[in-house]
DSSP file (Angstrom, degrees, kcal/mol; ACC not computed):
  #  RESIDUE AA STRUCTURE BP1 BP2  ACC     N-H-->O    O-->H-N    N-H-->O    O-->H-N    TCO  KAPPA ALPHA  PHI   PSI    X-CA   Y-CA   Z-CA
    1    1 A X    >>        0   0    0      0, 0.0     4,-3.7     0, 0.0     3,-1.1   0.000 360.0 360.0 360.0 -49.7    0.0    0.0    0.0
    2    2 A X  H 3>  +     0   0    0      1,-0.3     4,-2.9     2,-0.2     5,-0.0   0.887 360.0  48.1 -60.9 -43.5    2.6    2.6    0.9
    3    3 A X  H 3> S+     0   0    0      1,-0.3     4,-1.3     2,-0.3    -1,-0.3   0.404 106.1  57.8-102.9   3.1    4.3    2.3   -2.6
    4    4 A X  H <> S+     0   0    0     -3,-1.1     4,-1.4     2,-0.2    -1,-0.3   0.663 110.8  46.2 -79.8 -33.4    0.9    2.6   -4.5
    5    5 A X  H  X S+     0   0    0     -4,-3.7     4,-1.5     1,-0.1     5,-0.3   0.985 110.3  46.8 -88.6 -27.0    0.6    5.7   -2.7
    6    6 A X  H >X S+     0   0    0     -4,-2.9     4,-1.7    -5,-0.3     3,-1.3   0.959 112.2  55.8 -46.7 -62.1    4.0    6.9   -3.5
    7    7 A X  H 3X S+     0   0    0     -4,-1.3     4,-2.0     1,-0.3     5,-0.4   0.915 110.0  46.2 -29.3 -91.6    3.1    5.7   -7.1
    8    8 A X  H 3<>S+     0   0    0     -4,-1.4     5,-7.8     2,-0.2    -1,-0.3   0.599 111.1  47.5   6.3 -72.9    0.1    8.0   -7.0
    9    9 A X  H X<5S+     0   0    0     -4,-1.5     3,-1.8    -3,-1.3    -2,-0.2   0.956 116.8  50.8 -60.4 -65.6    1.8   11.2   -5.6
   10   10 A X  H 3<5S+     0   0    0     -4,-1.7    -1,-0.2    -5,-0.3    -2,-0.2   0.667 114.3  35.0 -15.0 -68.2    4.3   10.5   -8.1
   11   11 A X  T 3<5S-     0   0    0     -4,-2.0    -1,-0.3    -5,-0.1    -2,-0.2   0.205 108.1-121.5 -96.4 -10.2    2.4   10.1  -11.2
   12   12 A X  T < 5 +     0   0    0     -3,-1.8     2,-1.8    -5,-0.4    -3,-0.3   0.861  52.6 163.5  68.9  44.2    0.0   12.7   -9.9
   13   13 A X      < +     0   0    0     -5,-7.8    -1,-0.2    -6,-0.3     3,-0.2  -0.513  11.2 154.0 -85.9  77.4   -3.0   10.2  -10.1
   14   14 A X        +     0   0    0     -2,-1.8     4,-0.2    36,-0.3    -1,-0.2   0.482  66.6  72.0-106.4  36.1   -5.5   12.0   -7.8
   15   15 A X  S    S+     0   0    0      2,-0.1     4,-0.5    -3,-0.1    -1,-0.2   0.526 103.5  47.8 -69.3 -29.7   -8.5   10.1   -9.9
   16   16 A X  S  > S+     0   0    0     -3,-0.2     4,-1.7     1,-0.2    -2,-0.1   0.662  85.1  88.5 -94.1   6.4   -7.1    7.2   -8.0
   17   17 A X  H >> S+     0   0    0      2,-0.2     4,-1.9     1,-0.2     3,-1.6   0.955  84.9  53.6 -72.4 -51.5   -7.0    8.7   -4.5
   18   18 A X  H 3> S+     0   0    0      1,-0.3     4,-1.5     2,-0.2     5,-0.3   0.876 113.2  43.8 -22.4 -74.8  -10.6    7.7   -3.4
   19   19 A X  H 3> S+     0   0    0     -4,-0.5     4,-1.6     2,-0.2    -1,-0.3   0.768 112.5  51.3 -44.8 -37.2   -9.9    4.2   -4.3
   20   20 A X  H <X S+     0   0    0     -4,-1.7     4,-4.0    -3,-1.6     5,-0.4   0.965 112.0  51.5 -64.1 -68.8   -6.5    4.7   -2.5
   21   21 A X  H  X S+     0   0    0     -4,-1.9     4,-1.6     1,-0.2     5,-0.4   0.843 106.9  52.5 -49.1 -54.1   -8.6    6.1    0.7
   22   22 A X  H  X S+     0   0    0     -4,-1.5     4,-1.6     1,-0.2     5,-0.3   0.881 109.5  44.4 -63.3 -51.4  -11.0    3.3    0.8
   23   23 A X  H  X S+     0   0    0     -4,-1.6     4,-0.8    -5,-0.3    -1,-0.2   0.870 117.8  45.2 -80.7 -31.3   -8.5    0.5    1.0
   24   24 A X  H  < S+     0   0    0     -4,-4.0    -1,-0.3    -5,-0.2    -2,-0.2   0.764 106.9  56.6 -76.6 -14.1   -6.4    2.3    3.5
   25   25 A X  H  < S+     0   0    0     -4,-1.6    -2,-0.2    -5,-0.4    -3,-0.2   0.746 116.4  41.7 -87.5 -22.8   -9.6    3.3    5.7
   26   26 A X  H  < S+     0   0    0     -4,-1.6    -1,-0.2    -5,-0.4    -2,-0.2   0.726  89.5 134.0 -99.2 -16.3  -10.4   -0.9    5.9
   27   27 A X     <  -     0   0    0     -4,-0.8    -3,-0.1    -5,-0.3     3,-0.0   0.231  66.1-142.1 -13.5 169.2   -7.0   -1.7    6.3
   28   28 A X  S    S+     0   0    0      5,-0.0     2,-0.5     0, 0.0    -1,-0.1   0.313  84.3  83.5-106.2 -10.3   -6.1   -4.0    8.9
   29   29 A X  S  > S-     0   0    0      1,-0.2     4,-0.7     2,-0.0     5,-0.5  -0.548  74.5-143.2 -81.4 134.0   -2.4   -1.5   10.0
   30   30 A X  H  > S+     0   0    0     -2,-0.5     4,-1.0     2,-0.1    -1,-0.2   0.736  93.5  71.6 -72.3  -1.5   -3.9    1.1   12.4
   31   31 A X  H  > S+     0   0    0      3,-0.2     4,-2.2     2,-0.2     5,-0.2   0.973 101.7  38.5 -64.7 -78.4   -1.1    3.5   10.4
   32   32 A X  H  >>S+     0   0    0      1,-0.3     4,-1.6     2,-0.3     5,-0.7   0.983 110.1  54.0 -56.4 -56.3   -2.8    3.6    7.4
   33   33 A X  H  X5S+     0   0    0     -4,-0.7     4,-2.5     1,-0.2     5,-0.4   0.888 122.3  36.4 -43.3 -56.0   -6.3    3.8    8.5
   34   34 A X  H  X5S+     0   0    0     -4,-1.0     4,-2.3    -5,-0.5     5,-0.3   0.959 112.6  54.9 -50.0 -67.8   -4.9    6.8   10.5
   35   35 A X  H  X5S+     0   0    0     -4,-2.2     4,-1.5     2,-0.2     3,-0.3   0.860 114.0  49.1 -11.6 -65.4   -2.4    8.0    7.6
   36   36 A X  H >X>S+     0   0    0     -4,-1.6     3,-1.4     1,-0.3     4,-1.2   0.972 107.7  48.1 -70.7 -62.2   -5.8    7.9    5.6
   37   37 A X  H >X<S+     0   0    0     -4,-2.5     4,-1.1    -5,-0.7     3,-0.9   0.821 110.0  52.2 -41.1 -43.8   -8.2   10.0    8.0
   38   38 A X  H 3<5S+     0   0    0     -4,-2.3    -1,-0.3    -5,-0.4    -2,-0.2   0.812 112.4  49.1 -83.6 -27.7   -5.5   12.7    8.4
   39   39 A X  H <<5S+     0   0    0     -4,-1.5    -1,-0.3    -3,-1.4    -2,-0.2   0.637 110.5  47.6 -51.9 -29.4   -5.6   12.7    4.4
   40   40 A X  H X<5S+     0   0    0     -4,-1.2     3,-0.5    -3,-0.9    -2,-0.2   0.572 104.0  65.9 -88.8 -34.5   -9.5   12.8    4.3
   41   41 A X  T 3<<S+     0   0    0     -4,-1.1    -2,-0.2    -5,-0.6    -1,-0.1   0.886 116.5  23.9 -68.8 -23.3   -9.1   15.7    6.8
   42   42 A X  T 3> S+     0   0    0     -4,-0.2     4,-3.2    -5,-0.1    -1,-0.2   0.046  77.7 136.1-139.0  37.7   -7.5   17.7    4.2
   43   43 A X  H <>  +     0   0    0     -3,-0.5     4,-1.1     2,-0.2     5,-0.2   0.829  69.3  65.5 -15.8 -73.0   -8.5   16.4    0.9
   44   44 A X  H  > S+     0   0    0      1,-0.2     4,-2.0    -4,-0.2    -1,-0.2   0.917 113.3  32.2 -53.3 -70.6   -9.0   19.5   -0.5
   45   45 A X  H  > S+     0   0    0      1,-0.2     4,-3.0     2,-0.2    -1,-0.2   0.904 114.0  61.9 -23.2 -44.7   -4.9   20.3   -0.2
   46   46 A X  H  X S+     0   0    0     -4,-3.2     4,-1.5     2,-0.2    -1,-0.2   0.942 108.2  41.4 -47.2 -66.8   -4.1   16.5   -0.7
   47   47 A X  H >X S+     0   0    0     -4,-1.1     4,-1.3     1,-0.3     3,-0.6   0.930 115.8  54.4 -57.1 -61.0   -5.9   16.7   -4.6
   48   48 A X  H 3X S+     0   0    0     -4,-2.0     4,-2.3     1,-0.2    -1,-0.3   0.913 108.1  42.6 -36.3 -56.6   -4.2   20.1   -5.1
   49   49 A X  H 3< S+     0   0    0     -4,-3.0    -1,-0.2     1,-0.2    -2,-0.2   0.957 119.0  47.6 -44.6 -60.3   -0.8   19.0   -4.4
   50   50 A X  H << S+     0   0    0     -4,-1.5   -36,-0.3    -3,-0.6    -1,-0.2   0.656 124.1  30.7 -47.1 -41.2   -1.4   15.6   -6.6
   51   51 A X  H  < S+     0   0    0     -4,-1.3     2,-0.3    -3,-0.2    -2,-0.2   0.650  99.8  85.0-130.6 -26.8   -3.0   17.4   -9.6
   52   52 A X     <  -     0   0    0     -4,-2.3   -40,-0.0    -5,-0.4     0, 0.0  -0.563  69.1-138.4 -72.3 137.2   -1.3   21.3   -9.9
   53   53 A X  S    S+     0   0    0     -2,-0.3    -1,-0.1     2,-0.0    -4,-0.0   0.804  74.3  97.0 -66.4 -23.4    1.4   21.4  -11.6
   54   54 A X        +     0   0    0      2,-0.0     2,-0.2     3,-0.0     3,-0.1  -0.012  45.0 178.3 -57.7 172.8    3.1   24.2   -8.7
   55   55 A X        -     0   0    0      1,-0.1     3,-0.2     0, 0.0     4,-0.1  -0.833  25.3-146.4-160.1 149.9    5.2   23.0   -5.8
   56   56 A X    >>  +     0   0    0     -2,-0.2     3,-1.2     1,-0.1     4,-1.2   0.474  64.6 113.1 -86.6  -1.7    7.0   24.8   -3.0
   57   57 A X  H 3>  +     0   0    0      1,-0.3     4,-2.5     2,-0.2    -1,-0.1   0.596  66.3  55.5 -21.7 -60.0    9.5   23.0   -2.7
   58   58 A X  H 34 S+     0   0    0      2,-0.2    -1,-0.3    -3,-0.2     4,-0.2   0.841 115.3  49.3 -39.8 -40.8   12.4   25.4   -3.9
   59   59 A X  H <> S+     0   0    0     -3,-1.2     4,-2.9     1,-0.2    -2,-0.2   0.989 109.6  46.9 -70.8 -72.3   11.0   27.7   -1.1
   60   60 A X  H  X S+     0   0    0     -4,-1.2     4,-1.2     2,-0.3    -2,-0.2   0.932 113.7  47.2 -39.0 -57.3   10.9   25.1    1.6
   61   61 A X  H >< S+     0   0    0     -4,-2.5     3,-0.7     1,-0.2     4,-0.2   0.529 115.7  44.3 -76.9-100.2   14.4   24.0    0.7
   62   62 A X  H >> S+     0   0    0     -4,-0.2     4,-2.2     1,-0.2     3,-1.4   0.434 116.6  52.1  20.5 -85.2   15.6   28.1    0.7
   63   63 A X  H >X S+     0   0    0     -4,-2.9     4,-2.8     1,-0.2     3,-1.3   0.793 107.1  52.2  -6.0 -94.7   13.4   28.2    4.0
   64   64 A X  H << S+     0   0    0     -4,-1.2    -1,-0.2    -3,-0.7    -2,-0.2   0.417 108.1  49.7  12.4 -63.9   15.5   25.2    5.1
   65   65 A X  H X> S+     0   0    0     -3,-1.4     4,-2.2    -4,-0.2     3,-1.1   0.845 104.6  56.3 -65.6 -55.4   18.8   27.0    4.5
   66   66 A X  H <X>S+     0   0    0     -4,-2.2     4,-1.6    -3,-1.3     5,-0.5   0.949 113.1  40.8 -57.0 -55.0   18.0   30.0    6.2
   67   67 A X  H 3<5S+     0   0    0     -4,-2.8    -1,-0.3    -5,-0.4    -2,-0.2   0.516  97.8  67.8 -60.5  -4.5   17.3   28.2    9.3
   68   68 A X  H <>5S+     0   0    0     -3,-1.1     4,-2.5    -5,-0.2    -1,-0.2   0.813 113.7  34.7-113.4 -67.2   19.8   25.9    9.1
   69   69 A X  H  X5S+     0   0    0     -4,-2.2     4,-0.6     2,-0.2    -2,-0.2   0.540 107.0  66.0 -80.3   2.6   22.4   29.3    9.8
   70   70 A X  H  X5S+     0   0    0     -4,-1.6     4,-0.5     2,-0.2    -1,-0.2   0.632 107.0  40.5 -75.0 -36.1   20.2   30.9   11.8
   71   71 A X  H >4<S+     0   0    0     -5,-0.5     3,-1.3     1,-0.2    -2,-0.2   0.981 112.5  53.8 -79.9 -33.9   20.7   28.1   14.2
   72   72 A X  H 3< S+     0   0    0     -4,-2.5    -1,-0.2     1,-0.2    -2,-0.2   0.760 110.2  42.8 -69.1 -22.5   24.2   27.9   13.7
   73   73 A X  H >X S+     0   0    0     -4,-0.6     4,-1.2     3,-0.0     3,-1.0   0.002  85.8 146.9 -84.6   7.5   25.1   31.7   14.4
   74   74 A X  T << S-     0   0    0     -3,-1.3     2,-0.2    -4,-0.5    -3,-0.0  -0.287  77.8 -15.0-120.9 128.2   22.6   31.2   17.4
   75   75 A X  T 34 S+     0   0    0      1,-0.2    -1,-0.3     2,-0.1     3,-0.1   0.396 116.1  90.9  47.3   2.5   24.1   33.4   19.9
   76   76 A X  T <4 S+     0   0    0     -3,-1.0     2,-0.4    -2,-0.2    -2,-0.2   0.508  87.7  18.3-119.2  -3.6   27.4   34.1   18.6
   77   77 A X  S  < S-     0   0    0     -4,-1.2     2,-0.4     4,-0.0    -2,-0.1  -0.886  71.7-106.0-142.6-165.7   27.0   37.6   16.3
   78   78 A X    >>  -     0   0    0     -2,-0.4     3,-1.9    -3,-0.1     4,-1.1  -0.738  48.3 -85.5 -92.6 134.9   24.8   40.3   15.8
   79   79 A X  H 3> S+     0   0    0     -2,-0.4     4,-1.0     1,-0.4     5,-0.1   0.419 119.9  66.0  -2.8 -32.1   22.5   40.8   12.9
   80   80 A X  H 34 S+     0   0    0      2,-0.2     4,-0.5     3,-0.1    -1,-0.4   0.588 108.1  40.7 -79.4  -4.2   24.8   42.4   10.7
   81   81 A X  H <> S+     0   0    0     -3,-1.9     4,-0.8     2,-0.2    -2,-0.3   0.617 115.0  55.0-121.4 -29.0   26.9   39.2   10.5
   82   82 A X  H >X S+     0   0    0     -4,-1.1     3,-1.8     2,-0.2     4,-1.4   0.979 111.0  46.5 -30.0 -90.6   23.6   37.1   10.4
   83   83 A X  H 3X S+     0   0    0     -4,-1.0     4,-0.9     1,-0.3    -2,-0.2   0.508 108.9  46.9 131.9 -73.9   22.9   39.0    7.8
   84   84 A X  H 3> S+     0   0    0     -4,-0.5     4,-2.1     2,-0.2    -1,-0.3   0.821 108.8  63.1 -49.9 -36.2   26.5   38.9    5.6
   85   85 A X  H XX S+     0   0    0     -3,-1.8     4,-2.3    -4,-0.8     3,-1.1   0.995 113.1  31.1 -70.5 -55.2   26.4   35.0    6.2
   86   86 A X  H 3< S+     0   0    0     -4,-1.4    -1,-0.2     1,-0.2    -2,-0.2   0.785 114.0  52.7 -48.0 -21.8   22.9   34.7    4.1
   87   87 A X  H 3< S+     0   0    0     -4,-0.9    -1,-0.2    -5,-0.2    -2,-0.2   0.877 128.5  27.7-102.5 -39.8   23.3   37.2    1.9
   88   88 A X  H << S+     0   0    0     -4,-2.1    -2,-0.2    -3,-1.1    -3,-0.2   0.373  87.2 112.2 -92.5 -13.1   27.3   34.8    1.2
   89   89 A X     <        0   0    0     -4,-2.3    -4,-0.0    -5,-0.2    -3,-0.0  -0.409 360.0 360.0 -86.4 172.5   26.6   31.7    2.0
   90   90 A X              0   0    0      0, 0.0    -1,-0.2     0, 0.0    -4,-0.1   0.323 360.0 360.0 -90.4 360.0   26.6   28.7   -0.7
């Protein structure tokens, strides 16, 4: 089941997600049945994600970065050297 819904995501099938939801909601793993309710809880997002061509992904990783030196400069400079590291860093 998990690599039919990776398949899915993947291939962007989200004509097949109902079918997907059903089989995970009878399941016998108490993951998936959960997995699937927290999916049903935000459908609308799920299909979007599955079926738009956008992603945020380049942001999120950018995000990612920034936080990543925020934590690492965490108490040792000032905002102007916060600041030089982002603006420099790779």
């Amino acid at each position: 089941m998990t690599l039919e819904f990776a398949r899915l995501v993947r291939e962007r099938q989200a004509d097949e997600l109902d079918a997907w939801l059903e089989r995970a909601s009878a399941s016998a793993a108490p993951a998936f049945r959960s997995f699937a309710a927290s999916l049903r809880r935000d459908e609308a997002a799920v299909r979007a994600g599955m079926s738009l061509p956008w992603s945020t992904g380049p942001v999120e990783g950018e995000i990612n970065r920034l936080k990543l030196i925020k934590r690492t400069m965490f108490g040792r400079a000032k905002l102007d050297l916060l600041r030089q590291r982002v603006l420099y860093a790779a």
